[in-house]
C-alpha positions in Angstrom: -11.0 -5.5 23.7 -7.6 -6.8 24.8 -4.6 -6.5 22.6 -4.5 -10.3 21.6 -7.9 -9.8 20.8 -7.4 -6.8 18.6 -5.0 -8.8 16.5 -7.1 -11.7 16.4 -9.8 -9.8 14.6 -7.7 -7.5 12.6 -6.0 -10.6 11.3 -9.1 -12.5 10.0 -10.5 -9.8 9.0 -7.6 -8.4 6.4 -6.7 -12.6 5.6 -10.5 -13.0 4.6 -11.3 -10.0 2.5 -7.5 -10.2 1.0 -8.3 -14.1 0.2 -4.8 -14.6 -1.8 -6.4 -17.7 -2.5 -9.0 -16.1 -5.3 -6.3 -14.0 -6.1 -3.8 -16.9 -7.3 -5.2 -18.0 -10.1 -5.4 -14.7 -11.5 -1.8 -13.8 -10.9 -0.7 -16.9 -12.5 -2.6 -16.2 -15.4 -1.2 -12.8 -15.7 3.0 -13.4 -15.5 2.6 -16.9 -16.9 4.9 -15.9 -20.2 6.8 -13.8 -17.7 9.9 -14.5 -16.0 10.8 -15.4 -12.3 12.2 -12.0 -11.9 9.2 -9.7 -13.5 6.7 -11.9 -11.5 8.2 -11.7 -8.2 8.6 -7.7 -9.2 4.3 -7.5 -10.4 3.8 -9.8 -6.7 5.8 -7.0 -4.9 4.7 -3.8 -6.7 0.7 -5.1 -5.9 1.2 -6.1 -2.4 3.1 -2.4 -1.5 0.1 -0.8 -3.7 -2.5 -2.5 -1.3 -0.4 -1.6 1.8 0.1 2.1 1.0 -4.0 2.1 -0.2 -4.9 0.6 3.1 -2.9 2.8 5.3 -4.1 5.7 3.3 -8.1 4.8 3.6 -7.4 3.6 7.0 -6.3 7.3 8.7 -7.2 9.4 5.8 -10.3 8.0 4.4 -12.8 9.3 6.2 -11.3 12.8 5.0 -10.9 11.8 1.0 -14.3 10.7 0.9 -16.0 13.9 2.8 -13.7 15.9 0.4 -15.1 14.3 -2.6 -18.9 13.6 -1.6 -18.6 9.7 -1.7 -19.1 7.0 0.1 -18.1 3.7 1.0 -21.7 2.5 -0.4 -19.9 3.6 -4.0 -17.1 2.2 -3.4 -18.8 -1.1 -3.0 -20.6 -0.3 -6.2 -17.9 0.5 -8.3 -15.8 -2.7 -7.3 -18.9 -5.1 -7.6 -18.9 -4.2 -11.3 -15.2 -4.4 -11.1 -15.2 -7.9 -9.4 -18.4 -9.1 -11.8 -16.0 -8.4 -14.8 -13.0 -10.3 -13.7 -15.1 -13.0 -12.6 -16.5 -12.9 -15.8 -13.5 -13.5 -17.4 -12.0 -16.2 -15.3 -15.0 -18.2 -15.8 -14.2 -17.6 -19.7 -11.0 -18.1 -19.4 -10.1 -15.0 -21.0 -7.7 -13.7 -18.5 -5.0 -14.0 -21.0 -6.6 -11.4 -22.7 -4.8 -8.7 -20.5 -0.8 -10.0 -21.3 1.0 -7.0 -23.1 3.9 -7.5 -25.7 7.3 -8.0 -24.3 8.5 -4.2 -25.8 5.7 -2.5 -23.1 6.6 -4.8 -20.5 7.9 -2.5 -17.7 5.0 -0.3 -18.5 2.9 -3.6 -18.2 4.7 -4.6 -14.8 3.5 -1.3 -13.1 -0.1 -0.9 -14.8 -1.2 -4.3 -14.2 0.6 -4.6 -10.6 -1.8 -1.7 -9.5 -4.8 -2.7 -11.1 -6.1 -5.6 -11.0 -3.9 -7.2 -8.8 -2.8 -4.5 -6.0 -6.4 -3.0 -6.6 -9.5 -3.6 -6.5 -8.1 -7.4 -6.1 -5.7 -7.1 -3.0 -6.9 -4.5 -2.0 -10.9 -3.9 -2.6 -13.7 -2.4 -1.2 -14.2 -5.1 1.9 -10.8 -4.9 2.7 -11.3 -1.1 2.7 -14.1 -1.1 4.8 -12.8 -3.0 7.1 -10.1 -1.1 7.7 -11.1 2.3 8.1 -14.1 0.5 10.7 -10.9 -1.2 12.5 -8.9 1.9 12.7 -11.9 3.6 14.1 -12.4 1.3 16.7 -8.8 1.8 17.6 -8.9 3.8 20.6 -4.8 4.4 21.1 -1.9 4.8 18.9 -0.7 1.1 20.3 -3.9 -0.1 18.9 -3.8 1.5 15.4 0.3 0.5 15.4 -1.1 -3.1 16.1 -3.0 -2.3 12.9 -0.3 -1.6 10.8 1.9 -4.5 11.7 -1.1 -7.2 11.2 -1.9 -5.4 8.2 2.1 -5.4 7.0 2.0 -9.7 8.4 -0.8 -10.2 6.4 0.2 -8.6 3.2 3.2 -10.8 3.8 1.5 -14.1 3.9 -0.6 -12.7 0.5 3.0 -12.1 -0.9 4.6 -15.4 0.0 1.2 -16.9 -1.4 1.8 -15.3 -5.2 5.4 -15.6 -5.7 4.2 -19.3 -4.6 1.5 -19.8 -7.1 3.0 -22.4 -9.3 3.5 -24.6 -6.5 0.4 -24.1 -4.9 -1.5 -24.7 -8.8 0.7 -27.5 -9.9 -0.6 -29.5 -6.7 -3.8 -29.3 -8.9 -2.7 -29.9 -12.2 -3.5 -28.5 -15.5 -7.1 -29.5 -15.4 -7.7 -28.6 -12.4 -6.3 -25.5 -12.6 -8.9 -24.6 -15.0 -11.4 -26.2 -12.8 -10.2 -23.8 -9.9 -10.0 -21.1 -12.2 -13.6 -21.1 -13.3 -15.2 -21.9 -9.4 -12.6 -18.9 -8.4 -14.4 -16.7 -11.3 -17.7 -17.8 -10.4 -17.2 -17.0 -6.4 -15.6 -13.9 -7.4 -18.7 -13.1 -9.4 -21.1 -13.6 -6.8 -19.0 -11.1 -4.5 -19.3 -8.5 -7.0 -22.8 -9.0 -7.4 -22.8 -8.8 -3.6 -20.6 -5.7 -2.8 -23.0 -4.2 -6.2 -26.3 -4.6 -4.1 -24.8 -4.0 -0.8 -23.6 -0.7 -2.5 -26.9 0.2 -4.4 -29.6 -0.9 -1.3 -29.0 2.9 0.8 -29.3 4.5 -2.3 -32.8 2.9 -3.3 -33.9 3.5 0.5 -33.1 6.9 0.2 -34.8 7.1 -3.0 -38.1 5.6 -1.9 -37.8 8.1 1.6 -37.7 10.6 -0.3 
């Protein structure tokens, strides 16, 4: 695999699990009674906490999860159910649920930068796997530096895409918006319900082996 080709593939790969575009809608939700400021700050503070995340699974993670006994199969578990609830509450339009009062909001900015936005919703359990199966097939350090910079270009673009939300939803409207907003919580339902059985099928074949 050439290096053009690398980046091709490292590139549509991160962009697709990433998919700002689910992640929008959730974002606005979140810093909609905030100001410009906070929500740039919450857009940053996620992106840096899915960049460090995936730079960690991606030459570390093989490590972390013999250390610990887990697997990526868990992983996927864990975020389906993870997924299947913000889903759930997008389709409900109960995202607003989550806004904190303005006395805890620096403690509000960091929690909710982390999770759910910087992970499992930037940075989940595709995008995870995905990387450390990248990194693995990176057979030099100018492959796996290739890595890193698509993976810093695409976090970018995820970036550009929050702080850009308004813009992007106003092209919709209020109404459809909420239309987006519920297909968005629907799709990202059907993921989690996807990463859950993707997860939980080697675990019920090793049960019946057994």
């Amino acid at each position: 695999m050439t290096h053009t080709e690398f980046i091709l593939l490292a590139f549509t790969s991160l962009l697709t699990m990433m998919n700002p575009i689910s992640v929008i809608p959730i974002y606005s939700s979140i810093t909609e009674e905030l100001d410009k400021k906070i929500s740039k700050s919450i857009a940053f503070k996620a992106t840096l906490a899915a960049f460090v995340t995936l730079l960690i699974f991606a030459f570390a993670g093989h490590i972390i999860f013999n250390i610990f006994q887990i697997s990526v199969n868990g992983l996927r578990v864990v975020g389906g159910f993870l997924f299947f609830g913000m889903g759930y509450d997008m389709l409900q339009a109960k995202i607003s649920r989550i806004k904190k009062p303005k006395k805890d909001i620096k403690e509000f900015e960091s929690d909710v930068a982390i999770t759910p936005l910087g992970i499992p919703l930037i940075c989940g359990p595709g995008a995870i796997t995905v990387t450390m199966i990248l990194v693995q097939d990176a057979k030099s350090w100018a492959y796996k530096g290739l890595f890193v910079a698509t993976t810093f270009i695409v976090l970018l673009i995820v970036y550009f895409s929050l702080i850009s939300s308004k813009k992007i939803l106003s092209l919709f409207g209020p109404s459809g918006t909420k239309v987006m907003m519920r297909i968005m919580g629907l799709i990202v339902m059907v993921i989690g319900v996807e990463f859950f059985f993707a997860g939980i099928k080697p675990f019920i074949q090793d049960i019946f082996k057994l």
